[in-house]
C-alpha positions in Angstrom: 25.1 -10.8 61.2 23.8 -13.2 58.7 19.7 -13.7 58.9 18.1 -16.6 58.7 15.9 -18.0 56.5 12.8 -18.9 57.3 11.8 -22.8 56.9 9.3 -24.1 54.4 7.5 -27.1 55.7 4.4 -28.9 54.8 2.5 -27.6 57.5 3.3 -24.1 56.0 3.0 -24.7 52.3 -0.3 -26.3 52.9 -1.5 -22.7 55.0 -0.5 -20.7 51.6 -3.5 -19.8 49.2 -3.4 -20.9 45.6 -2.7 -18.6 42.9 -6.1 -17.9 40.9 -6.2 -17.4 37.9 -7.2 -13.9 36.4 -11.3 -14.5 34.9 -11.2 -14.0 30.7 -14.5 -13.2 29.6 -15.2 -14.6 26.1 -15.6 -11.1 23.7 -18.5 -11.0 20.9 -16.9 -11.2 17.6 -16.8 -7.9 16.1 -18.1 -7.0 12.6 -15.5 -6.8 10.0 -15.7 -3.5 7.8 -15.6 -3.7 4.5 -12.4 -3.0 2.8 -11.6 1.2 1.6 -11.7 1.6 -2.0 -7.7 1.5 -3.4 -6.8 4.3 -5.0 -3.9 3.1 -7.2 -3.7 3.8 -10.8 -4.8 1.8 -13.3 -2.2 -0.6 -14.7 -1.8 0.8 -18.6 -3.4 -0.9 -21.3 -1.9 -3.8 -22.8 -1.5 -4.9 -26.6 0.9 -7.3 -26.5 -0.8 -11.1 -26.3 0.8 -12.4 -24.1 -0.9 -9.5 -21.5 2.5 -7.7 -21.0 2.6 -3.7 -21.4 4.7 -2.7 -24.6 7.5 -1.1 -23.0 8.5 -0.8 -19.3 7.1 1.1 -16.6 10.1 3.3 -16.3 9.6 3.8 -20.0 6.3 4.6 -19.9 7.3 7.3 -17.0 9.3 9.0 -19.3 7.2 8.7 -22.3 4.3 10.9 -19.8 7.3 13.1 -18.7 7.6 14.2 -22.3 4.0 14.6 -23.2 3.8 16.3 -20.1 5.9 19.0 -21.5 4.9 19.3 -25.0 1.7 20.2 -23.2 3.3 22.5 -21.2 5.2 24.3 -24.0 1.9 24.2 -26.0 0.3 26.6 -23.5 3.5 28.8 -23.7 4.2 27.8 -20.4 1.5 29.6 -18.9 1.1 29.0 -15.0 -1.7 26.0 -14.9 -2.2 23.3 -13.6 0.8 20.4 -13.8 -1.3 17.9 -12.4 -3.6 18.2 -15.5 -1.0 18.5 -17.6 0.3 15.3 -16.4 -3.0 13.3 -16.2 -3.5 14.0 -20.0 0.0 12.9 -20.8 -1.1 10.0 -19.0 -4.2 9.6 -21.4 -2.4 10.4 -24.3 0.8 7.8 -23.5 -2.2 5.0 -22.7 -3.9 5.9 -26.3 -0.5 5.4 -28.1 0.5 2.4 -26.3 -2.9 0.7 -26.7 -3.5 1.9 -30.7 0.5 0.0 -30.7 2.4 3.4 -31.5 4.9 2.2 -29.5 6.7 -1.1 -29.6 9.1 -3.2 -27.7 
């Protein structure tokens, strides 16, 4: 049995309430904190004038790699600490390149 539908007429579409609208109170603007410190590296030195680094980034990696090492073997590769031995590399790499050691 089909059901019917009930009809719409003015009479009851005037009777209907109106949709509200949901109230939106205005927020106070919040204080913006100041930005965290980066902690990147610091790009290596440059001696080129033009402002470019000497050799590559990849070959600067490798040139710490190394140096890393020789410091290593230097101690007789006695347990330490690698990060240190890697952060003077680092140092050492950043001398060379700036003093122009290494060229491109």
């Amino acid at each position: 049995m089909p059901t019917a539908k009930p009809k719409v007429t003015k009479a009851t579409a005037a009777t209907k309430k109106p949709a509200t609208k949901p109230v939106v109170e205005k927020s106070k603007p919040v204080a913006k904190k100041a930005a965290a410190p980066k902690t990147a590296k610091p790009a290596p030195r440059t001696t080129k004038a033009n402002g470019s680094s000497p050799v590559s980034l990849e070959q600067r990696a490798n040139y710490v790699e190394v140096a890393a090492y020789y410091i290593a073997e230097r101690r007789g590769f006695a347990p330490g600490d690698p990060l240190a031995d890697w952060t003077a590399a680092e140092a050492e790499v950043d001398r060379l390149l700036a003093s122009g050691h290494f060229g491109a």
